[in-house]
C-alpha angles and dihedrals in degrees: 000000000000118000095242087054096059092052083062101050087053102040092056095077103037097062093041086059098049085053098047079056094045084052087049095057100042092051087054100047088054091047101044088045126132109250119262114289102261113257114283113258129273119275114266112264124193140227131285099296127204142111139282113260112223100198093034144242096279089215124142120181143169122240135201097236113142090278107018121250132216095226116193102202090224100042111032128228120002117175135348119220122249132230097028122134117265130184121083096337134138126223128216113193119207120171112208102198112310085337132087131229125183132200114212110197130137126278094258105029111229125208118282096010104114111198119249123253116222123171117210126236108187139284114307102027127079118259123256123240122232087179133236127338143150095236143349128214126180119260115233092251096060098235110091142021138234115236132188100225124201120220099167136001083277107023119085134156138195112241135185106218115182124207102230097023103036137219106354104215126319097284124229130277114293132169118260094233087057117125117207104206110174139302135249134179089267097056143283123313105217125165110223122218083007112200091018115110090237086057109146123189115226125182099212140176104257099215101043090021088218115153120257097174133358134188136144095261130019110190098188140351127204142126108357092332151109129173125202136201121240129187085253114356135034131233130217112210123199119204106193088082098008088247127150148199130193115224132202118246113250088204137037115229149075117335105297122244103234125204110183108204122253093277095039085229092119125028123217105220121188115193089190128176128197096198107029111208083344102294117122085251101124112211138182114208105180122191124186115230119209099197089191096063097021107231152131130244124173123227109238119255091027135173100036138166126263149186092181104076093113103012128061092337132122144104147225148164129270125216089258098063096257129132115243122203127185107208115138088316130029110260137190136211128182109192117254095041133111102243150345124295109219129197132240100237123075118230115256119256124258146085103288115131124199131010142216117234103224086180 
């Protein structure tokens, strides 16, 4: 054998066993490595962004103060109503056309203890009682509302009460854990078990309770539309024809809270997350939804930071067609401008959660 040869002969395993160590390192290193740096966080927002408005925002709204307070987004508070409980109580807000309808109950609600329905009348007269009941949803007409009544621990109705006629008729049998939502021509939208994890929506003719339309999750219900939740997507139902679409989401995140305008033409959507990209920032990111299109269009300045999804947030509609939000001020937004219009005076503290837009 040559000498050079030899060197080769050599030399063969010994790089291959270099090699084989090299490998062993390397694998080590990958399996004894620190996990991945955690993405970096998310990019700053800002608050809710707009204008000041100088004549104004000619916006005045009730809200569920204890007691509630007639509140002139210009101005500030300007009255607060008379004859409503105080004490450790919680107010709902519901408005019911151009009028206004609030549930008392206590601020963590106990078995067997239905809230009580008092429609306001303005503010500096009492409010009237329309009695006890699980839950309240407005009637189509705008002029009463539907009320799941409670006769004994495990008898309960659904009944149409109208503000200048009454209650129109008892009503027929209904579960207690039924929640009325709102009517539309098409029926009346109603969530079944609510608050139970086996909770169904249902969309149901009030006077025979037949079903007209059932899913998991109903999101909104008004004109001749529904729209339903997906696990990723969302789908418009019209029921004139019982057709449907699905739709994209325009935003990724927990099942959206829908307000359709006065007229149901355009739908407020509000992707909201209480923990965006995981951290403990708090946003709001509303779309409106044209069913009739149907089509997207994104509010300006959204999405936008908050510290207002449970307290002292919300948002409605006003007469005029403009969206309404309650964070920090009161601000406008008619569809089709550049930006928000904000008020001058700031909201009052507390815990109070959602308004009625009186105009």
């Amino acid at each position: 054998m040559h000498q050079g040869d030899r060197g080769k002969t050599l030399n063969g395993p010994v790089v291959r066993a270099a090699a084989a160590v090299t490998a062993l390192v390397l694998l080590s290193a990958c399996t004894n490595a620190a996990p991945p740096p955690p993405p970096p966080p998310p990019g700053p927002l800002a608050e809710l962004s707009g204008i000041e408005a100088t004549g104004g925002i000619g916006v005045t709204a009730l809200l569920p103060t204890v007691a509630p307070t007639l509140f002139d987004a210009d101005r500030g508070a300007v009255a607060t109503a008379p004859g409503y409980p105080g004490g450790d109580v919680r107010l709902d807000v519901v408005r019911v056309g151009k009028h206004v309808v609030l549930m008392v109950r206590p601020p963590f609600p106990r078995e067997g203890e239905p809230s009580e329905i008092l429609e306001y009348t303005g503010p500096s007269s009492p409010p009237r009682s329309l009695g006890r009941a699980w839950s309240a949803g407005p009637d189509a007409g705008g002029e009463g509302v539907w009320l799941i009544r409670q006769d004994a621990p495990d008898d309960c109705r659904l009944q149409h009460v109208s503000f200048t006629a009454g209650e129109l008729g008892r009503g027929q049998s209904a579960s207690c854990r039924t929640q009325v939502r709102a009517e539309t021509a098409h029926g009346l939208l109603i969530t079944i078990n609510a608050g139970a994890a086996e909770s169904t929506d249902a969309l149901i003719e009030p006077a025979t309770g037949r079903t007209v339309r059932q899913a998991p999750r109903i999101l909104g219900a008004a004109g001749d539309w529904l729209l339903l939740d997906g696990l990723t997507d969302l789908t418009l139902v019209d029921l004139r024809d019982n057709s449907s679409k699905k739709l994209s989401r325009p935003s990724i995140g927990a099942a959206p809270t829908v307000v359709p305008s006065r007229e149901g033409a355009i739908w407020a959507v509000d992707f909201a997350n209480a923990a965006y990209r995981g951290t403990n920032t708090q946003t709001r990111d509303i779309w409106l939804l044209r069913p009739d299109g149907p089509s997207w269009d994104h509010a300006p300045g959204m999405p936008f930071v908050t510290e207002h999804l449970s307290r002292g947030g919300g948002f409605d509609w006003s007469d005029a067609g403009d969206l309404v939000l309650a964070d920090r001020v009161l601000a406008a937004w008619h569809p089709g401008e550049p930006q928000w219009r904000l008020s001058r005076a700031a909201l009052p503290a507390g815990n109070w959660s959602g308004f009625a837009v009186l105009r």
